[in-house]
C-alpha positions in Angstrom: -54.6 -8.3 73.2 -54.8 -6.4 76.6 -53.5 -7.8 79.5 -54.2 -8.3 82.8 -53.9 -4.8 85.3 -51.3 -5.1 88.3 -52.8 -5.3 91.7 -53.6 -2.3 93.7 -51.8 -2.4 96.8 -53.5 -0.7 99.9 -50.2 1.8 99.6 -51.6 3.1 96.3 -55.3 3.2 97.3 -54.7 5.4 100.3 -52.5 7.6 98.2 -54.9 7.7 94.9 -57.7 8.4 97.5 -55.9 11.4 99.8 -57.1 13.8 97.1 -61.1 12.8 97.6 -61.3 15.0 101.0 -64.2 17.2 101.6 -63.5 21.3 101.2 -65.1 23.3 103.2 -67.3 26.1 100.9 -66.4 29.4 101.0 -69.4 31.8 101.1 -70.1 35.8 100.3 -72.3 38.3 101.7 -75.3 40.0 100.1 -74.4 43.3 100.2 -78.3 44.0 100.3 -79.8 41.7 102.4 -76.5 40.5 104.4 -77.4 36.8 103.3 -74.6 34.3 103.1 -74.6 33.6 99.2 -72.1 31.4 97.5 -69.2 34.1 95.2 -70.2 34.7 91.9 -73.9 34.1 92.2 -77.0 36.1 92.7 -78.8 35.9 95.7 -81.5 33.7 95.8 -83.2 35.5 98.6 -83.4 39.3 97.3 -82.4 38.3 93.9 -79.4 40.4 93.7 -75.9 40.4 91.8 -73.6 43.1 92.3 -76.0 45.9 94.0 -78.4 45.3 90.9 -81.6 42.8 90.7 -81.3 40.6 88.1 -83.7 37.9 89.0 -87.6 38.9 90.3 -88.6 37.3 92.8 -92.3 37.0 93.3 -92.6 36.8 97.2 -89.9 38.7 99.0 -89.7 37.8 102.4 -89.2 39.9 105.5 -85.7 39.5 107.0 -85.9 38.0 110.2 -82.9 38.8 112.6 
């Protein structure tokens, strides 16, 4: 039979939970449209991975600076 789990003290909370912080994201460049795009993904924008279009993308919008 199982038995009954120790308390957790507030110690051992704070500690357990110092790992849950936010990161911040760390974004890429297009290098064809200059559109922030998360690494190791293809630009939802122009549709783009690695200088070559890989998705089509029905409506391509006008950049906007």
């Amino acid at each position: 039979m199982g038995l009954p789990g120790h308390r957790r003290t507030s110690s051992d909370k704070r500690r357990r939970a110092a790992h849950f912080a936010l990161e911040k994201v760390s974004l890429a460049h297009c290098s064809k449209c200059k559109k922030t795009v998360l690494p190791h993904h293809a630009c939802g924008f122009c549709g783009t991975y690695d200088g070559k279009e890989v998705i089509k993308i029905k409506t391509k919008k006008k950049i906007t600076k």
